[in-house]
Rosetta silent file (secondary structure, phi, psi, omega in degrees, C-alpha in Angstrom):
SEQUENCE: XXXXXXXXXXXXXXXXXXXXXXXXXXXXXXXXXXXXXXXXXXXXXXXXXXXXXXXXXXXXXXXXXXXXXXXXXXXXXXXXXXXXXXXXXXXXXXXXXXXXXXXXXXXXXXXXXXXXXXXXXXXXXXXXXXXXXXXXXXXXXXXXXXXXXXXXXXXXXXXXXXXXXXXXXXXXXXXXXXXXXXXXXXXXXXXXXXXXXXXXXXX
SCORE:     score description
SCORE:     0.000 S_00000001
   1 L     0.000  150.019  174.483  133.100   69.208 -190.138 S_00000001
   2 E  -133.875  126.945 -158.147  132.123   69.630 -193.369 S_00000001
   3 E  -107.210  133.959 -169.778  129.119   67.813 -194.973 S_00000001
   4 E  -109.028  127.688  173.472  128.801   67.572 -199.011 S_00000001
   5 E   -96.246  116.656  156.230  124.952   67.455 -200.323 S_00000001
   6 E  -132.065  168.648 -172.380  124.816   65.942 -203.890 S_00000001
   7 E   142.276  144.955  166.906  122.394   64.489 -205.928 S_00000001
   8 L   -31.014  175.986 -170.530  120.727   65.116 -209.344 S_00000001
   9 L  -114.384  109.165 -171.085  119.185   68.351 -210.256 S_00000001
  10 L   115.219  -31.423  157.933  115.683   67.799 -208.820 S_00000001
  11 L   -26.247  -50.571  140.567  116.417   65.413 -206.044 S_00000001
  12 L   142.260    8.120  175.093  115.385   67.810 -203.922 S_00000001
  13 H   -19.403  -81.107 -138.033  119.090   68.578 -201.980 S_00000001
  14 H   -66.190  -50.393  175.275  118.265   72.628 -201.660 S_00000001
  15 H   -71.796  -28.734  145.817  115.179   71.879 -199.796 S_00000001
  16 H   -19.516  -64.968 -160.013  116.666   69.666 -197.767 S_00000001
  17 H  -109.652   28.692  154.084  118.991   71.541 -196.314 S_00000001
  18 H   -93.550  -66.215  156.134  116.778   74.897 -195.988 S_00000001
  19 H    25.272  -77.310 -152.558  114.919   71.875 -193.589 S_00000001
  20 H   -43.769  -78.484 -155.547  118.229   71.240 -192.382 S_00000001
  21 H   -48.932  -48.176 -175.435  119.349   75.051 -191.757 S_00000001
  22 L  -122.394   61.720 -178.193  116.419   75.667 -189.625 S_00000001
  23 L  -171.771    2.092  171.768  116.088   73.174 -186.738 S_00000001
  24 L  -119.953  109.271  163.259  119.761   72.287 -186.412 S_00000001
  25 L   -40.157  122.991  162.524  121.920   74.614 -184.283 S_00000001
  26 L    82.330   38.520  165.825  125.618   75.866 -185.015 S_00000001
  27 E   -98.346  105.137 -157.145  124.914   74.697 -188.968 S_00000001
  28 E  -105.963  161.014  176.232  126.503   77.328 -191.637 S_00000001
  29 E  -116.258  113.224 -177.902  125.184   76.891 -195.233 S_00000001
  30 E   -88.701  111.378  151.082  128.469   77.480 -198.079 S_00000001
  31 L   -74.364  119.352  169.940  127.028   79.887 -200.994 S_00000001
  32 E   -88.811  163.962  171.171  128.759   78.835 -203.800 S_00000001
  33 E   -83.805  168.155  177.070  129.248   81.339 -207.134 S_00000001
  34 E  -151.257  177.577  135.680  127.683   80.334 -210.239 S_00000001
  35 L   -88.254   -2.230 -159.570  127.258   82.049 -213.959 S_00000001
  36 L   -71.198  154.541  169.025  123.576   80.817 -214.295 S_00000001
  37 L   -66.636  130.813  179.387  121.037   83.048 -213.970 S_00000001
  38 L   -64.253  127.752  170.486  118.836   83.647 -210.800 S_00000001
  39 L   -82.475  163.767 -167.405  115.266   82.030 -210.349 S_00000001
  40 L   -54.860  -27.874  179.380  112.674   84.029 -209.417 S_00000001
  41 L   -97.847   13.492 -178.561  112.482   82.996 -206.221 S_00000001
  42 L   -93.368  154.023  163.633  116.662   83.183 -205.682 S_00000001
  43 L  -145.052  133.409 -163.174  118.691   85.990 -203.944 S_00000001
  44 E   -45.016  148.305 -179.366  122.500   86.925 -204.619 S_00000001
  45 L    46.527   22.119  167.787  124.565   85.668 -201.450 S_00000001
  46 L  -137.452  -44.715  161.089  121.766   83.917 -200.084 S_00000001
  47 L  -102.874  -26.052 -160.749  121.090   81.033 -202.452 S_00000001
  48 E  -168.579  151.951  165.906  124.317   81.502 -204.952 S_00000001
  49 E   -81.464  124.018  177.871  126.718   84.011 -205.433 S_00000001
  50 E  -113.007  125.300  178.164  126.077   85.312 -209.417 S_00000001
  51 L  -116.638  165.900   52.581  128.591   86.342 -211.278 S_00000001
  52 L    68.708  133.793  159.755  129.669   86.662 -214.793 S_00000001
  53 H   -57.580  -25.801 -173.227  131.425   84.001 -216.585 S_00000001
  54 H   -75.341  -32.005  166.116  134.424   86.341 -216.939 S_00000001
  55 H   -42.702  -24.727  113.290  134.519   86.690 -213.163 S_00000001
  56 H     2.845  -99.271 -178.221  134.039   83.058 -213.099 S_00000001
  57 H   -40.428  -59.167 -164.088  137.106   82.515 -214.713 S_00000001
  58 H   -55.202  -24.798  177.146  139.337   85.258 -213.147 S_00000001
  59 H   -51.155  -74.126 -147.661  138.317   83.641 -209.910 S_00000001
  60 H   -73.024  -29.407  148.616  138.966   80.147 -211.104 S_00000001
  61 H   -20.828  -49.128 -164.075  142.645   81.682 -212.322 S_00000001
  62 L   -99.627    9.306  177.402  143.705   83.044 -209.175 S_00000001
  63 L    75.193   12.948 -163.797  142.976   79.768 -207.351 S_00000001
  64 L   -95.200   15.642 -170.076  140.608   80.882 -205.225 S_00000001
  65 E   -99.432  176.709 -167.703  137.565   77.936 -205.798 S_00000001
  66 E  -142.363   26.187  178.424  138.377   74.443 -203.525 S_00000001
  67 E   149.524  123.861  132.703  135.695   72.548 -206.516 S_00000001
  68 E  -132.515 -179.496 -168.505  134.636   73.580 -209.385 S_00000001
  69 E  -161.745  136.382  141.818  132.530   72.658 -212.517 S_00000001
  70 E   -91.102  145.130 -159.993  130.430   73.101 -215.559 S_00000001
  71 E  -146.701  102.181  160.701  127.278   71.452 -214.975 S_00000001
  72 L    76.271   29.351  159.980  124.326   71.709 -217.567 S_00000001
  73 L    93.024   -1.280  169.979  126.379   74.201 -219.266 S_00000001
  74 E  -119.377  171.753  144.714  126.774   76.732 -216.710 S_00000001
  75 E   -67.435  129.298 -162.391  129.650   77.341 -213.776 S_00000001
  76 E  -121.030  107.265  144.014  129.696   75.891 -210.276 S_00000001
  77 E   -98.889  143.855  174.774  132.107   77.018 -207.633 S_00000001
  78 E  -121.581   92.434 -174.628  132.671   76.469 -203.654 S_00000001
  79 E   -51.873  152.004  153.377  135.359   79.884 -202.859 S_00000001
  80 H   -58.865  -48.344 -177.282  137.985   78.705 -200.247 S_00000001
  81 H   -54.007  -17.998 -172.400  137.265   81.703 -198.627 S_00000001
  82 H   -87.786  -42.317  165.041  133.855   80.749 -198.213 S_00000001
  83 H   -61.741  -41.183 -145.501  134.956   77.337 -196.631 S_00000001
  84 H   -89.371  -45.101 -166.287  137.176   79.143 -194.468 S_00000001
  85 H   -76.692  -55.036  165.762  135.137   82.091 -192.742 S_00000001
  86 H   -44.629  -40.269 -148.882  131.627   79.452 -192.342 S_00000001
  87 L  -105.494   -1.602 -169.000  133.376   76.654 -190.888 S_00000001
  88 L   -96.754  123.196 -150.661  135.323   77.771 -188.187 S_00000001
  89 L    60.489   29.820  179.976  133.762   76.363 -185.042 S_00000001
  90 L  -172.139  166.330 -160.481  130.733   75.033 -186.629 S_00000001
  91 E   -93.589  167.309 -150.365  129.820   72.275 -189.291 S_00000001
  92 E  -149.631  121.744  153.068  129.577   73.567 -192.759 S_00000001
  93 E  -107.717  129.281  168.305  127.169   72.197 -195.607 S_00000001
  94 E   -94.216  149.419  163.011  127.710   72.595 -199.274 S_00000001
  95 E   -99.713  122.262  132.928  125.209   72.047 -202.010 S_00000001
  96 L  -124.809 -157.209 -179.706  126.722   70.814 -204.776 S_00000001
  97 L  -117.775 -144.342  172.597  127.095   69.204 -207.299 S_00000001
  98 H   -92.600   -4.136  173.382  128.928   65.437 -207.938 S_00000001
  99 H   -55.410  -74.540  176.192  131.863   66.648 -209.832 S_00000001
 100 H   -27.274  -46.186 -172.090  132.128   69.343 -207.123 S_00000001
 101 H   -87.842  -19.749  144.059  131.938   66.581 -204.432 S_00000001
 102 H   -64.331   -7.580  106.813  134.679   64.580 -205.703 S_00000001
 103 H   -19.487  -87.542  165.772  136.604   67.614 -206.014 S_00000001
 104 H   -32.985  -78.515 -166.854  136.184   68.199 -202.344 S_00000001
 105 H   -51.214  -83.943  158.158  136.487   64.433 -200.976 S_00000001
 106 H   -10.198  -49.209  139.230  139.992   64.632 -202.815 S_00000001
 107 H   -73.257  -29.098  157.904  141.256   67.747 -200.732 S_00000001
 108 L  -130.693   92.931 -164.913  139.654   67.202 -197.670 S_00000001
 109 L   -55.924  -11.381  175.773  139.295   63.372 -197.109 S_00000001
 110 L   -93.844   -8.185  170.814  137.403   63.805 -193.606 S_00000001
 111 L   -54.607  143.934 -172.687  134.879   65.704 -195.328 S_00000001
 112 E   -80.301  136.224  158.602  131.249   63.977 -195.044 S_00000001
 113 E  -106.762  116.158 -179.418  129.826   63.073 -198.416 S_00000001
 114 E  -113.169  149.925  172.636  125.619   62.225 -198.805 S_00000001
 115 E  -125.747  159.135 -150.724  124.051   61.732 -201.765 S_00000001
 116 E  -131.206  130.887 -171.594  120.220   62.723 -202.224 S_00000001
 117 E  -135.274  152.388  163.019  118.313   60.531 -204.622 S_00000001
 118 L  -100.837  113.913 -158.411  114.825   60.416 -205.440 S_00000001
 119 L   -24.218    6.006 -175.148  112.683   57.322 -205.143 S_00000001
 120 L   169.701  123.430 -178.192  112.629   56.609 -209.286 S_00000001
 121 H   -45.629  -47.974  171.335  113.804   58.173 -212.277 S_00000001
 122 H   -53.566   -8.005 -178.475  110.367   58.697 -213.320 S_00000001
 123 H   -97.764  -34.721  150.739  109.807   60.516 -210.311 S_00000001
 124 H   -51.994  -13.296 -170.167  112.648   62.748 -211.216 S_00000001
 125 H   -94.779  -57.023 -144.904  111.127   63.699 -214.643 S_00000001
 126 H   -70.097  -27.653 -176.898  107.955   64.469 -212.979 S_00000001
 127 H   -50.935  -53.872 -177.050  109.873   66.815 -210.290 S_00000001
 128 H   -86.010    7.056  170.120  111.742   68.906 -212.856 S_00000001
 129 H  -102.864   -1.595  171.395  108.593   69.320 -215.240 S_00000001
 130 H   -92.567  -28.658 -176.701  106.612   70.435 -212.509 S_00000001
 131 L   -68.337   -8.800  159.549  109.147   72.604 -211.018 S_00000001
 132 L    54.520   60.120 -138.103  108.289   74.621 -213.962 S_00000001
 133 L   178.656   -6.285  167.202  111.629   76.730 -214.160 S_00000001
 134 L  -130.393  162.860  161.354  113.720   75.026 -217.257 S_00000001
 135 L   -83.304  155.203  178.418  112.793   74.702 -220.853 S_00000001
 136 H   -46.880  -37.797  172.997  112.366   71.135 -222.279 S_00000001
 137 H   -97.463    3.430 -174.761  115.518   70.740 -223.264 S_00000001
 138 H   -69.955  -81.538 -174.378  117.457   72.106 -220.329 S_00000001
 139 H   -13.074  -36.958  167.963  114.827   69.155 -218.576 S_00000001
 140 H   -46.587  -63.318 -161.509  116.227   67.279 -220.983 S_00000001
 141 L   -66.839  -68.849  147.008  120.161   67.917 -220.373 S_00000001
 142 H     7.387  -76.275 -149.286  119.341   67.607 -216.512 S_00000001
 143 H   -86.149    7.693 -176.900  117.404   64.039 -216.397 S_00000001
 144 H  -105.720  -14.692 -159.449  120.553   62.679 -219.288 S_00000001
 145 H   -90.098  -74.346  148.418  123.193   64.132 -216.627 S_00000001
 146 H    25.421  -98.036 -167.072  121.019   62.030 -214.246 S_00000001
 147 H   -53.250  -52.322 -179.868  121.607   58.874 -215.436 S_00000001
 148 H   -58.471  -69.826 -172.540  125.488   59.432 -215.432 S_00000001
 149 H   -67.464   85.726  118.604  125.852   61.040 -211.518 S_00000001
 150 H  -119.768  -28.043  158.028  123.546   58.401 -210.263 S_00000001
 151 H   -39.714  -67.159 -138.529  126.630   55.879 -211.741 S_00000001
 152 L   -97.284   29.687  173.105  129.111   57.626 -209.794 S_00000001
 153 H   -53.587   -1.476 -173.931  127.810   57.277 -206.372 S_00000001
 154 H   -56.166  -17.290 -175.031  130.623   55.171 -205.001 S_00000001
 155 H  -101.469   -7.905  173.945  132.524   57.985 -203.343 S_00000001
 156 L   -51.657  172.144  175.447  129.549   58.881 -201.123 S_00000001
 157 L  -128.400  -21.306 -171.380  129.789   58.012 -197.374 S_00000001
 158 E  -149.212  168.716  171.502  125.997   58.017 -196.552 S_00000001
 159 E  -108.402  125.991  171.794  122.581   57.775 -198.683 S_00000001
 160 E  -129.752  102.552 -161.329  119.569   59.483 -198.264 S_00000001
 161 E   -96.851  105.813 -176.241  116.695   58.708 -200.518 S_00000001
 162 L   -77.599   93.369 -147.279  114.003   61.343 -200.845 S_00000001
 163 L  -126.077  -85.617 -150.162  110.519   59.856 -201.164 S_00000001
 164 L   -84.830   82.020 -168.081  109.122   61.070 -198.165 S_00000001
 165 H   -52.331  -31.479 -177.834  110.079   65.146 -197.367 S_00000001
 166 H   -91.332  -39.372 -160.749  109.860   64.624 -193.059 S_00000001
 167 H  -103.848   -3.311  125.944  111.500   61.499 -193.267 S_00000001
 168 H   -29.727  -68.332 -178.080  114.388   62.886 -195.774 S_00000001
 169 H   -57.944  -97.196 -147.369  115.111   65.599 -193.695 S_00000001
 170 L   -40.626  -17.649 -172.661  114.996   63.470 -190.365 S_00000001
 171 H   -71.104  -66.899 -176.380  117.224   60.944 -192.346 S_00000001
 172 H   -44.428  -69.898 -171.063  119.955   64.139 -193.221 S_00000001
 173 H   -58.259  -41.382  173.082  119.799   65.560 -189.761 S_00000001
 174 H   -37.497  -41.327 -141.248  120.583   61.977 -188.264 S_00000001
 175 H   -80.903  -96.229   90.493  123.512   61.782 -190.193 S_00000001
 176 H    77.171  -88.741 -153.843  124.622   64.898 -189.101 S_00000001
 177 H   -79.692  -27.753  171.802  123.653   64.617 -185.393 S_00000001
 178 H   -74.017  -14.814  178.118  125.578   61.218 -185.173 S_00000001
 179 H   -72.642  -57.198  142.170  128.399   62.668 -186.319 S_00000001
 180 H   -17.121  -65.701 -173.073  128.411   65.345 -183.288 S_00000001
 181 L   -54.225   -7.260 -168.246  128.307   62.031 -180.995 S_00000001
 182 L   -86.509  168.321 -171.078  131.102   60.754 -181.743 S_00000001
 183 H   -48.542  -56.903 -149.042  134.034   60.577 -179.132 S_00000001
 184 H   -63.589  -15.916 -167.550  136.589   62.208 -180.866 S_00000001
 185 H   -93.302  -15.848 -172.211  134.170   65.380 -181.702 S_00000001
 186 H  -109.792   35.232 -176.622  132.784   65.585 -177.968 S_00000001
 187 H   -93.550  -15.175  151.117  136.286   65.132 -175.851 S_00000001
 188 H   -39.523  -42.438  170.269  136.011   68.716 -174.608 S_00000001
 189 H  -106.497    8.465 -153.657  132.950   68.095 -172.736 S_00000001
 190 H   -97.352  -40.681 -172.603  133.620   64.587 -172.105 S_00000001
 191 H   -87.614    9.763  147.055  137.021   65.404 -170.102 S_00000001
 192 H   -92.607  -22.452  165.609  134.906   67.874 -168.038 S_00000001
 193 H   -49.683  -45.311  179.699  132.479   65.232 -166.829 S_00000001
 194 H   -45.592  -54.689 -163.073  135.857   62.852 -166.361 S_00000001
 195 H   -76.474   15.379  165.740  137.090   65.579 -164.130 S_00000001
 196 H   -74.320  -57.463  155.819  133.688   65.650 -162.415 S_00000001
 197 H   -11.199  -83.245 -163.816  134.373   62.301 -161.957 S_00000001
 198 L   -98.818    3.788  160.107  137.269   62.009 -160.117 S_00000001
 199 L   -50.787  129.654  167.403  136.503   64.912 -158.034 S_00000001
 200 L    51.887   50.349 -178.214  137.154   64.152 -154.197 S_00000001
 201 L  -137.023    4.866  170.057  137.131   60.136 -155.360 S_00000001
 202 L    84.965  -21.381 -169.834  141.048   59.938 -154.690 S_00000001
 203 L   -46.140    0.000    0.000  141.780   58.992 -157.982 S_00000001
């Protein structure tokens, strides 16, 4: 299955799901490409692929992204190929962003979407000026961007609102773990119990 992380820029989605990433088993994390420039604390193919806008493009030519975007003025991608190699036999999370996840939810309709909010817009201001890592007016561009994806939540499937970092995370992995429970994803081990079952019972 594949589960879409959205939410403003600052919400705190990326930490989430490094949370996520390391307490939930058989969970792949989709690097997406980007042209923005790496933070100091970032590493190529581990938080984002980075590439070049012309590379970008040549990419987004040949057909190979499955969502893409400009978002705060740079390029956002999720590679098919990237979908393709992560997900097979195991649930697959994306970080993106909400363009990106309507983009998705439009080609693969069973995909999960959550959106990651932060208790208060004002609490969002204070996130990205503390995160210390844009200029004022990026901070700007960001919290006016905001206002708009916090509109278009409608296409989401589940909410998680990130006040509280342990009970965000515990919220995400629920989501997640209920999703595992359900019949249709567990009938492999369900019809070996049946046939456990009906061992020696005449049936």
């Amino acid at each position: 299955m594949i589960f879409v992380v959205s939410g403003p820029s600052g919400c705190g989605k990326s930490t989430l799901i490094k949370h996520l990433l390391s307490i939930l088993p058989d969970l792949e994390f989709s690097v997406s490409h980007t042209t923005r420039l790496p933070r100091a604390d970032e590493v190529n193919g581990r938080d984002y692929y980075f590439v070049s806008h012309q590379e970008f493009q040549k990419m987004q030519s040949a057909g190979a992204f499955a969502e893409s975007a400009i978002v705060h003025g740079e390029m956002y991608g999720t590679s098919l190929e990237e979908i393709k190699n992560k997900s097979e036999g195991r649930d697959l999370v994306l970080d993106i962003d909400v363009q990106g996840a309507r983009q998705i939810k439009s080609k693969l309709e069973e995909a999960r979407l959550i959106f990651v909010v932060p208790p208060s817009f004002p609490e969002l201001e204070k996130r990205l000026r503390q995160r210390r890592t844009d200029s004022p007016e990026a901070i700007a561009l960001r919290l006016e961007n905001a206002r708009k994806e916090i509109l278009e939540s409608d296409v989401f499937d589940y909410l998680v609102i990130n006040g509280e970092l342990a009970r965000a995370v515990d919220e995400l992995r629920s989501i997640i773990v209920a999703h595992r429970c359900q019949f249709k994803e567990r009938q492999k081990e369900f019809q070996e119990i049946l046939i456990s079952f009906k061992a020696d019972s005449g049936f």
